[in-house]
C-alpha positions as CSV (number, residue, x, y, z in Angstrom):
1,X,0.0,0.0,0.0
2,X,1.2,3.6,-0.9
3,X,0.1,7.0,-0.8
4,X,1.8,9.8,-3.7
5,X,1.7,13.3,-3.8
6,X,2.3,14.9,-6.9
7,X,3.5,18.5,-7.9
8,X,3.5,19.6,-11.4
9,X,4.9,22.4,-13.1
10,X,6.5,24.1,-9.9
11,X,8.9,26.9,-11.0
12,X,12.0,26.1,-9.9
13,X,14.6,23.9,-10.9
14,X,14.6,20.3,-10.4
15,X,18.2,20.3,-9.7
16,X,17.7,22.5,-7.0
17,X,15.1,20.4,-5.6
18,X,17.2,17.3,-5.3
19,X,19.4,18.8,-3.5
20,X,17.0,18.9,-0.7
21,X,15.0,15.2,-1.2
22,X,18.4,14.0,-1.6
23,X,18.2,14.6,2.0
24,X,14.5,12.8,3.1
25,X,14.8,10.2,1.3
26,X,13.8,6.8,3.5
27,X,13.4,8.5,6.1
28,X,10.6,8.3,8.6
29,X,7.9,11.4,8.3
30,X,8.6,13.6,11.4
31,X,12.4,13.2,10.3
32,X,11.6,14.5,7.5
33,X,9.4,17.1,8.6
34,X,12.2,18.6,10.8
35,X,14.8,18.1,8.1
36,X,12.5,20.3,5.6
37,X,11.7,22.8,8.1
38,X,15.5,23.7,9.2
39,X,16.6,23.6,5.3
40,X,17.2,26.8,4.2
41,X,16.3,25.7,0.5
42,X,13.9,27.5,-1.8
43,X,12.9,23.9,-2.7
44,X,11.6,23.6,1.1
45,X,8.7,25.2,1.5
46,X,7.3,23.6,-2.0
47,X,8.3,20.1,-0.3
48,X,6.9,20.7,2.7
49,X,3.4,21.4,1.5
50,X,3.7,18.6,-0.7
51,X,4.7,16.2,1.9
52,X,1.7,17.2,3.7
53,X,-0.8,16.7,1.2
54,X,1.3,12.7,0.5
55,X,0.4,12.2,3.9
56,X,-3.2,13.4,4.6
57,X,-3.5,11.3,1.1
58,X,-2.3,8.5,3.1
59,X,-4.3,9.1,6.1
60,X,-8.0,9.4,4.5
61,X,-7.5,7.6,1.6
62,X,-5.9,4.7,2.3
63,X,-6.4,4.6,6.3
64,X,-2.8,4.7,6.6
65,X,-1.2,5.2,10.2
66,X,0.6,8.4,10.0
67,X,2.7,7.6,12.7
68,X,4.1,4.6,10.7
69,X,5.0,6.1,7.5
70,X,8.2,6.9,5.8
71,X,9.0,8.3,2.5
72,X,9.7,5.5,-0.1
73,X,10.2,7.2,-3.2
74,X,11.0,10.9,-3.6
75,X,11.9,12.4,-7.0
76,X,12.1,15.2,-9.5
77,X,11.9,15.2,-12.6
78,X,12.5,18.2,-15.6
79,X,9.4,19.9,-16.7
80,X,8.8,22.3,-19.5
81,X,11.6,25.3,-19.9
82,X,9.9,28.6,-20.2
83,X,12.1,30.9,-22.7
84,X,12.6,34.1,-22.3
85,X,14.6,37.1,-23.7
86,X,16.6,39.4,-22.0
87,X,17.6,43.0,-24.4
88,X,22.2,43.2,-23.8
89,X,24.3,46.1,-25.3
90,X,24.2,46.6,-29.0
91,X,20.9,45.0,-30.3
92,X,21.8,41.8,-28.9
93,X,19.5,39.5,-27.4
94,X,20.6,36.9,-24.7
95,X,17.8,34.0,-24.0
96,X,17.0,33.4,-20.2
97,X,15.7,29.7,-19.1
98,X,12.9,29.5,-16.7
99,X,13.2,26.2,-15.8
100,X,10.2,24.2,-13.7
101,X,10.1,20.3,-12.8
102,X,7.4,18.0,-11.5
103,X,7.8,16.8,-7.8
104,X,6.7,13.2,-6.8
105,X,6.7,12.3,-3.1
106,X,5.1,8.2,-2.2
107,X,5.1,7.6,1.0
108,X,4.7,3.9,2.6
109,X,4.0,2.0,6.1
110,X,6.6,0.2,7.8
111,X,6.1,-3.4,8.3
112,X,5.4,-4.3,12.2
């Protein structure tokens, strides 16, 4: 039995992000809770809420035990690039990436 969470399209970088699941990964939730919370990431406060939603999704809709859940799988992956232009000296044009990535968090119970 598992519960997922899903972000999509969340502008920032999935690079970024890793750096930061890199760090919950099978990890129990509180853990990784606290981990999240004293991150200072910009990826943090996306993960947090995200986390959150994987495990009320656990909770009431697969009457998981919250206190018995750890985070299984956690990854991001590259979404679409936005491009952009930015003017430079002399006519020039220089393009600017806005990157964005879809998050996946699936969180499971520990055997007894």
């Amino acid at each position: 039995m598992e519960a997922r969470a899903v972000l999509r399209y969340a502008r920032i970088s999935s690079r970024k992000v890793k750096i930061v699941i890199d760090m919950i990964r099978n990890k129990p939730v509180g853990t990784a809770m606290g981990i999240i919370k004293n991150t200072p990431k910009g990826a943090s406060e996306l993960l947090e809420k995200l986390l959150n939603s994987a495990i009320a999704n656990a909770v009431n809709n697969h009457n998981m035990d919250a206190d018995n859940l750890y985070v299984a799988e956690v990854y991001a992956n590259q979404g679409p690039t936005l491009k952009r232009i930015m003017p430079r000296a002399q006519g020039r044009a220089f393009r600017i990436r806005k990157r964005t990535s879809h998050i996946t968090i699936v969180l499971k119970e520990k055997e007894s």
